[in-house]
N, C-alpha and C positions, 0 to 999 in steps of 0.2 A: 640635227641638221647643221647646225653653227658648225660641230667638229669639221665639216667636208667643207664646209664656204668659206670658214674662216681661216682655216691649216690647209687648207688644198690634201686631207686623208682622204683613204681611196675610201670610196661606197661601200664597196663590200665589206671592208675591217669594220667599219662604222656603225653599219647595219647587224655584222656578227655582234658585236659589244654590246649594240642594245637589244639582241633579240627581234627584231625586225626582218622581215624581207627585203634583199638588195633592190629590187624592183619600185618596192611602195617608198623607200627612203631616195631613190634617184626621181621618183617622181614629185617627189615633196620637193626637194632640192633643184629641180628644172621649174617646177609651179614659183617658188620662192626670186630665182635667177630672174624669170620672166618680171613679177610680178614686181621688181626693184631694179630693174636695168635702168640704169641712168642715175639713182641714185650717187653710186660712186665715180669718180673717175676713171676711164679708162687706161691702162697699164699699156705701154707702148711695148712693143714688140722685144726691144733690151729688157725694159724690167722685170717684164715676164720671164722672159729666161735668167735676169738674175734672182728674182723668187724661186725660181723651179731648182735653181743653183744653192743657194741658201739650204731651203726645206731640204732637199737628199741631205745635205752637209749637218743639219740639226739630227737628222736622222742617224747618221752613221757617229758623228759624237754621242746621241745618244743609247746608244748600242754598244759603243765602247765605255762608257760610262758605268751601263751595266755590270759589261765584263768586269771592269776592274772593282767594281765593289764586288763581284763575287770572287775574283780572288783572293781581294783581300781578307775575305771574309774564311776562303782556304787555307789561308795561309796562317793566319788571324788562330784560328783551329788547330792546325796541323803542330803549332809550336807552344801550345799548352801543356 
């Protein structure tokens, strides 16, 4: 549940990983929202959107991240 509250990860990836129902994990995760609103502060309408801006940007760095260690890992290979 942390993965989806604290990353802003979609339900359903979260729920595949643990074996879970996207249904019972969106309900824990709406139970949890409910039962702590107010604890934190509210994100103003910018920061929002510079979090949602960020996270894609961690996302697609980490993705090419990937890539590049598997090519270097082909490449790495290919000249043995």
């Amino acid at each position: 549940m942390k993965s989806v509250i604290e990353t802003s990860r979609p339900v359903a990836q979260v729920a595949r990983e643990l074996g879970i129902n996207p249904g019972t994990l969106s309900n824990w995760v709406s139970a949890y929202k409910r039962d702590h609103a107010g604890e934190e502060p509210a994100l103003s309408v910018n920061e929002r959107a510079r979090l949602r801006e960020l996270e894609r940007e961690t996302r697609e760095l980490r993705m090419e991240n990937e890539f590049l260690k598997k090519a270097a890992a082909y490449f790495a290979k290919d000249h043995r």
